[in-house]
C-alpha positions in Angstrom: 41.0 2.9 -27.7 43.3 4.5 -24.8 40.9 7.4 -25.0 38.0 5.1 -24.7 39.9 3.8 -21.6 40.5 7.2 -19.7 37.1 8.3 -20.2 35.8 5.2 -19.0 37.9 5.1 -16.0 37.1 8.8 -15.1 33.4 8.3 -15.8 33.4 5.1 -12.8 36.0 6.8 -10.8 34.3 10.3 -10.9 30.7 8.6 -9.5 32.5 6.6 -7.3 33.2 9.2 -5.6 30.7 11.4 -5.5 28.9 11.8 -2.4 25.3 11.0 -3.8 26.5 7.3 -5.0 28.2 7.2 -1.5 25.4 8.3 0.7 23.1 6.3 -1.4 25.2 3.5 -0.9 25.4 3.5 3.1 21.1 4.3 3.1 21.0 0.6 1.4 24.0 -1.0 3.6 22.2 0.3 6.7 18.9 -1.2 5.3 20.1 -4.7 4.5 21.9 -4.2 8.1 18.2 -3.6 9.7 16.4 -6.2 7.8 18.9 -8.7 8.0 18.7 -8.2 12.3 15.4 -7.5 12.1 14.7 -10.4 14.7 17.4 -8.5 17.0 16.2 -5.1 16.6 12.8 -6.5 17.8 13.8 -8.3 20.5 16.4 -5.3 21.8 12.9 -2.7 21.7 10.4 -5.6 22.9 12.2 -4.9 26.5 12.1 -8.0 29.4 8.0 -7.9 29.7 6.2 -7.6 26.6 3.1 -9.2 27.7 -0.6 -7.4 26.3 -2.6 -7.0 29.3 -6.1 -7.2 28.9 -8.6 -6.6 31.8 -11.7 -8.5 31.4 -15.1 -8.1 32.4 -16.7 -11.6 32.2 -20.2 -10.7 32.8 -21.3 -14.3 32.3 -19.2 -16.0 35.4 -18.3 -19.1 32.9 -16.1 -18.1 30.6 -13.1 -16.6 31.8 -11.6 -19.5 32.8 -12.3 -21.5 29.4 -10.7 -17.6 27.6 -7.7 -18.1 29.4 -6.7 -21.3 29.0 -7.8 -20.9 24.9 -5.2 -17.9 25.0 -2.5 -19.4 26.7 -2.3 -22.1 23.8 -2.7 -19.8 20.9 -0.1 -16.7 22.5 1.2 -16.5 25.5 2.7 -13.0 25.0 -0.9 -11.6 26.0 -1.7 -11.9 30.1 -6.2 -11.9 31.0 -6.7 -10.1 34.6 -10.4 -10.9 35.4 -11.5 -7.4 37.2 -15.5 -7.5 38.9 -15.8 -3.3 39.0 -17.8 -1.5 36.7 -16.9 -1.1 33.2 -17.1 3.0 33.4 -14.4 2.3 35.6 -12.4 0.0 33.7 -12.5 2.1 30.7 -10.9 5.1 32.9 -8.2 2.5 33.9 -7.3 1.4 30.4 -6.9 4.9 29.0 -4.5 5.5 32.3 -2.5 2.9 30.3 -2.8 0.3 33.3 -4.0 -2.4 30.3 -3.9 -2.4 27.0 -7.4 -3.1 26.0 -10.9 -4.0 27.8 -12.9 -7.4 26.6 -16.7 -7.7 27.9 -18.1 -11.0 28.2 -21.8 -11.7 27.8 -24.2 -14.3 26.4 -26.4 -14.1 23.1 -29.9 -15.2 22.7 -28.2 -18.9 22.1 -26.9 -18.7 25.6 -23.0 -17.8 23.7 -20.9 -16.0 24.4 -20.1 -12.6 22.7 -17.6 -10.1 23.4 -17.0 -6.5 22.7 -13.3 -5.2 22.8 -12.2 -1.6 23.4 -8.5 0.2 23.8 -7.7 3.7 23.3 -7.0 3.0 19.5 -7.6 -0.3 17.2 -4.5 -0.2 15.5 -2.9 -3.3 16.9 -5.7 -5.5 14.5 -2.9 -8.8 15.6 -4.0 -8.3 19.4 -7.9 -8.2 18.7 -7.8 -10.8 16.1 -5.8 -12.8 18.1 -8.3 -12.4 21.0 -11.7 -12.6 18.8 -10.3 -16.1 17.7 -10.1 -17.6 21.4 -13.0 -16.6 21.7 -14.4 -17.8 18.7 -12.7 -21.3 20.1 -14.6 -21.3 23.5 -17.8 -20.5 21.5 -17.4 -23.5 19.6 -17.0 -26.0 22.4 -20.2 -24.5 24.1 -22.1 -25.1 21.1 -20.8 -28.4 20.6 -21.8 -29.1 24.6 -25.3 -27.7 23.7 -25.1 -30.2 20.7 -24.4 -33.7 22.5 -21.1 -33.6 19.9 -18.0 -35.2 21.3 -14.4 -33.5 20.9 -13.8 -36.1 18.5 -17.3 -35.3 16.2 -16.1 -31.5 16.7 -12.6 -31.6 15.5 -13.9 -33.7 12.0 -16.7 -30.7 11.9 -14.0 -28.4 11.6 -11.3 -30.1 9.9 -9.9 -28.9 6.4 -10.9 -30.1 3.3 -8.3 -32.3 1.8 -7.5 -30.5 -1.2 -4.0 -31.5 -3.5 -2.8 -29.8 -6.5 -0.9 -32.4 -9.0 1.0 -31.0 -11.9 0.3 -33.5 -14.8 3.3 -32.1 -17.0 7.0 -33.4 -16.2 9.5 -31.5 -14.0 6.3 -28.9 -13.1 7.1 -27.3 -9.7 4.4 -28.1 -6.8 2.8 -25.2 -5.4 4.9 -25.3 -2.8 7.8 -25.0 -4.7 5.7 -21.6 -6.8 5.1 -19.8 -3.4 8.9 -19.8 -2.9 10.1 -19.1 -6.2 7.1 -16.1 -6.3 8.5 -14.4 -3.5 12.1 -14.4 -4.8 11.0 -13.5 -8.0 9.1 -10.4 -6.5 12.1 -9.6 -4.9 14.5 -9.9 -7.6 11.8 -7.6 -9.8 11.6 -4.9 -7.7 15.8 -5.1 -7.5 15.8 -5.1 -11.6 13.3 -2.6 -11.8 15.1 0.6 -9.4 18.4 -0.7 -10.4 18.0 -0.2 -14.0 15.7 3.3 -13.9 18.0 4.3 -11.7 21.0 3.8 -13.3 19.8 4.5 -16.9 18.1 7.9 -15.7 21.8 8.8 -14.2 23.3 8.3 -17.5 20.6 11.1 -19.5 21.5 13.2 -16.5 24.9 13.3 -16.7 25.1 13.9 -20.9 22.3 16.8 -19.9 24.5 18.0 -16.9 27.6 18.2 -19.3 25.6 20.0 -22.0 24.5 22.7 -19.9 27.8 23.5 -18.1 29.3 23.2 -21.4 31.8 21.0 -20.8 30.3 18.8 -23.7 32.1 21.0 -26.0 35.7 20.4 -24.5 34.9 16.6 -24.5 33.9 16.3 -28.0 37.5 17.9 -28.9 39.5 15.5 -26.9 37.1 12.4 -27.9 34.4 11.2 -30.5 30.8 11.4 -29.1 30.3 7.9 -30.2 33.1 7.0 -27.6 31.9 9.2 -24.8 28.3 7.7 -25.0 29.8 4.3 -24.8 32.4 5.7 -22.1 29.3 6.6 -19.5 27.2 3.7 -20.2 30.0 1.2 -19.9 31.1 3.2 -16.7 27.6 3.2 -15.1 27.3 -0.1 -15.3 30.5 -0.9 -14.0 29.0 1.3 -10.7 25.7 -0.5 -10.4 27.6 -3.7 -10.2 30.4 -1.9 -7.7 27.5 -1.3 -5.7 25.6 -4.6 -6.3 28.1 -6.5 -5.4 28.8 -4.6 -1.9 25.1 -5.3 -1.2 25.4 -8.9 -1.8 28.3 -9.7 0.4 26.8 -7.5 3.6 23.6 -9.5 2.9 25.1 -12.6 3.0 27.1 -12.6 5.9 24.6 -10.8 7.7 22.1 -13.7 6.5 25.0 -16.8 7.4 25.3 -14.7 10.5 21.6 -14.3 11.0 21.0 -18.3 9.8 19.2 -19.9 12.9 17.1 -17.0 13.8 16.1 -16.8 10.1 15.0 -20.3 9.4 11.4 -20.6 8.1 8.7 -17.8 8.4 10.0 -15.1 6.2 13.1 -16.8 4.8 11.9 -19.6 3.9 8.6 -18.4 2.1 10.2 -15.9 0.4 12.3 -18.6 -1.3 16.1 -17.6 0.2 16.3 -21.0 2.2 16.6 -22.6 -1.4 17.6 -20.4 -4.1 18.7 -21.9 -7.5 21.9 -20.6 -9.0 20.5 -20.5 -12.3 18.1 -17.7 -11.1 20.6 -15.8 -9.3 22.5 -16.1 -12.8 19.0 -14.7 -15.3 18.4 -11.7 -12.8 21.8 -10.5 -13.2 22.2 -11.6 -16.7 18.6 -9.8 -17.1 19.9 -7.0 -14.9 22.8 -6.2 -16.9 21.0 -6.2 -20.3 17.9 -4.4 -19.5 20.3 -1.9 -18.4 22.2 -1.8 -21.3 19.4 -1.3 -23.3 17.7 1.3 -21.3 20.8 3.3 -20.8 21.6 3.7 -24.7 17.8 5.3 -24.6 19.1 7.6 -22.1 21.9 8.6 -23.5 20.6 9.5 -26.4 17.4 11.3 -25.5 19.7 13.0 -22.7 22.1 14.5 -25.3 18.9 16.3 -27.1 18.6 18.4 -24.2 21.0 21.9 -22.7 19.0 22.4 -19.6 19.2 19.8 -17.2 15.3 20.7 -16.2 14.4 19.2 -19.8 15.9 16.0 -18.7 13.2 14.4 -16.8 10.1 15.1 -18.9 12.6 14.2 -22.2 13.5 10.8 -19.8 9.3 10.7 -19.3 8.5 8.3 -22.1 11.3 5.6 -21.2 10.2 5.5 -17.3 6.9 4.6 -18.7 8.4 1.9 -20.8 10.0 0.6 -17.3 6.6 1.2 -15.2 4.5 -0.7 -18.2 7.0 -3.8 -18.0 7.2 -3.8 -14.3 3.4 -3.4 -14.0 2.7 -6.3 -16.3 5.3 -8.7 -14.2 3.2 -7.6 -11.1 0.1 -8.9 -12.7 1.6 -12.1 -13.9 3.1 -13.0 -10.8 -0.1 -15.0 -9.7 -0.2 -17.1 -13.5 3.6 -16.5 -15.3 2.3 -18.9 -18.0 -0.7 -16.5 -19.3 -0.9 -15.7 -23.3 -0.2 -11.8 -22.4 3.4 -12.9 -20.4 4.8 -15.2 -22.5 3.9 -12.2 -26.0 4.5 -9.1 -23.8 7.9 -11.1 -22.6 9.4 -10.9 -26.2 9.3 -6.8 -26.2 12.7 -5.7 -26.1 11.7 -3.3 -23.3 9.4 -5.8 -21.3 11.8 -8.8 -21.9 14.4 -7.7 -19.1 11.5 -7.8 -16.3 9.3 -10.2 -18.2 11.3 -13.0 -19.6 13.4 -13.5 -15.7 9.6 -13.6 -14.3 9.0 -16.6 -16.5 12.2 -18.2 -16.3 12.0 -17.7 -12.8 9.0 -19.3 -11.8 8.3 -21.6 -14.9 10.5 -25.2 -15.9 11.0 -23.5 -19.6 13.8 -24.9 -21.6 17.0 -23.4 -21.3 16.3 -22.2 -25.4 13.3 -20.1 -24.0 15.7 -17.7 -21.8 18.1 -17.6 -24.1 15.8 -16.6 -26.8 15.5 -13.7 -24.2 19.0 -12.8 -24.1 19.3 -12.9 -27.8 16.3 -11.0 -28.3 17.2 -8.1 -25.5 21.4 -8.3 -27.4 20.2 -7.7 -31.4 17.8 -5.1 -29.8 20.9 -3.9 -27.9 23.2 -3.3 -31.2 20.4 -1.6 -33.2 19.4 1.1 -30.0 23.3 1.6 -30.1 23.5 2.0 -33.4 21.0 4.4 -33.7 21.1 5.8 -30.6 25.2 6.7 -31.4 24.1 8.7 -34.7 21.3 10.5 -32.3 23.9 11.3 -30.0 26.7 12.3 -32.3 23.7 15.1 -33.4 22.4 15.7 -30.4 25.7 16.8 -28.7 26.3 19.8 -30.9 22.0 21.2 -30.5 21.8 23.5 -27.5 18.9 26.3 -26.9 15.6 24.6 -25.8 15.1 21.7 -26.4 12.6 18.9 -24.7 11.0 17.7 -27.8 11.4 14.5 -29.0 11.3 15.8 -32.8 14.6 17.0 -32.2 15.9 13.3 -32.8 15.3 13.7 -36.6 17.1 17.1 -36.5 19.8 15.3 -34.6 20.1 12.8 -37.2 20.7 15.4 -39.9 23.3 17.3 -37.8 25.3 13.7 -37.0 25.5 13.1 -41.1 26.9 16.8 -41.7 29.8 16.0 -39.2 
């Protein structure tokens, strides 16, 4: 046991400190530092004036005025100058850069208007939809003059349908309630899913890494193979949740510190203005045992390698298995409770992703994620089981070696020892 201990502290100590985890580590600090001053960062570049000017040629004398007072209600971050020369000329102003775009003004055949914008490139789609919907406004108000419809007759025209969405079974969440907890659940997803291929993948590396540099052979002297699997696993995990846990805290005083610029919009529809503890507590619950799971898979097909170039395509089948699961949350996002999420969530290597999208978005009974947990612990046990008497084999096969029929020769070897 005090060998299991030193290895396990060199193993977290040794990737600690490696410059990879450490430069990988400061990338996602300095990310969650932009996003969480995102609001800041675009103010600080937006500069003092960071009004769109757009000249326009209203070749119908009547609707400038009616453009502009439509625009200033909707955004008044984009500034109308009414110009009279010809458009030729107007165009050669606005690729001088004097404005930002050129709106003509004419009538239709219905005496409406109808506009056609130019700039030098239609990228900013925000600026012309933003401009194409002012005008759509004017339109409708000339339409309803040509009508005889009052403002009040006009506003009913174009008034939403009343349309609610009731629940019928008890404790449902509104839809309200979904959008939020969908977002946060995309997020958390996308967190489970590169945390654990990451982490797992590191762990085949490694054993493939020590293989090929021989070192392998010195370990297995000093220590049983059975205890240097666990050894790695235990001591990646220990460094995803070193570096989890940094993340967490710089995101958290960067949101408290970020709080009233960050109300609503974003924030709030991504579901971080109400976050249950309970599905804080399933993703890293789901988080740790995915990884588990995955990382014993790893190990395993990572010891039947000596070249660390076989690594990757012998690590091809369970980044698959990660892709599938994450793919099939992805789809189920929009309807959680569907036939295919609720089966597909019971496969040991789905339930990690698949089980905390259902438990995140869904009232299930508490019995339904721990059925989850139980199922993703006995699966667990046997993948270490197994995966211990593969590695005990594979440890000792060198030469080439990226097929995965080597696991039954592995077997044989780790019986014979």
């Amino acid at each position: 046991m005090n060998k299991f201990g030193v290895m396990l502290g060199h193993s977290y100590v040794s990737k600690l400190k490696s410059k990879s985890f450490i430069i990988t580590s400061i990338i996602m600090l300095i990310g969650v530092l932009i996003l969480g001053n995102m609001n800041r960062i675009i103010d600080l570049f937006s500069g003092g004036d960071s009004k769109e000017k757009i000249v326009v040629l209203d070749q119908t004398d009547s609707v400038f005025q009616s453009f502009q007072k439509q625009l200033q209600v909707t955004n008044k971050d984009i500034e109308l100058i009414k110009e009279s020369k010809s458009e030729a000329e107007l165009q050669k102003a606005v690729n001088a850069g004097d404005y930002d775009g050129l709106i003509t003004i004419s009538m239709d055949q219905s005496n409406l208007p109808e506009a056609t914008y130019k700039a030098p490139t239609l990228t900013n789609t925000e600026l012309s939809s933003q401009l194409s919907q002012a005008l759509q406004a004017v339109k409708s108000d000339m339409a309803a003059s040509q009508l005889d419809l009052t403002a009040d007759k006009l506003a009913l025209l174009n008034s939403p349908i009343v349309f609610k969405e009731v629940s019928l079974e008890n404790n449902a969440k509104s839809s309200e309630e979904l959008a939020q907890a969908r977002g946060l659940v995309y997020i958390l997803l996308f967190v489970i899913y590169f945390s654990v291929i990451f982490y797992a993948s590191s762990v085949g590396m490694e054993v493939a890494t020590e293989k090929a540099s021989r070192v392998m052979e010195i370990l297995i002297s000093s220590a049983s193979p059975t205890q240097q699997m666990f050894a790695k696993i235990i001591g990646a995990a220990l460094l995803g949740i070193t570096q989890m846990a940094v993340l967490l805290l710089v995101a958290y005083f960067t949101i408290k510190q970020n709080l009233s610029e960050l109300k609503g919009g974003f924030f709030e529809v991504f579901g971080f203005s109400d976050i249950k503890v309970s599905t804080i507590i399933y993703a890293i619950v789901f988080f740790l045992l995915g990884y588990l799971l995955y990382a014993t898979l790893a190990a395993f097909l990572g010891s039947l390698v000596s070249r660390i170039e076989d690594a990757q395509q012998m690590m091809l089948p369970m980044t698959f298995l990660i892709m599938i699961g994450f793919f099939i949350a992805m789809s189920g996002l929009n309807n959680p409770s569907a036939g295919f999420v609720t089966v597909t969530s019971y496969i040991p290597f789905f339930t990690p992703m698949l089980m905390f999208l259902r438990v995140g978005m869904l009232d299930l009974p508490m019995w339904v994620g721990l059925s989850g947990v139980a199922v993703l612990i006995v699966s667990i046990i046997i993948m270490a089981s197994i995966g211990a008497r593969i590695y005990r084999g594979g440890v000792l096969m060198y030469g080439k070696s990226n097929s995965l029929k080597n696991i039954k020769k592995a077997l044989q070897l780790s019986k014979n020892k």
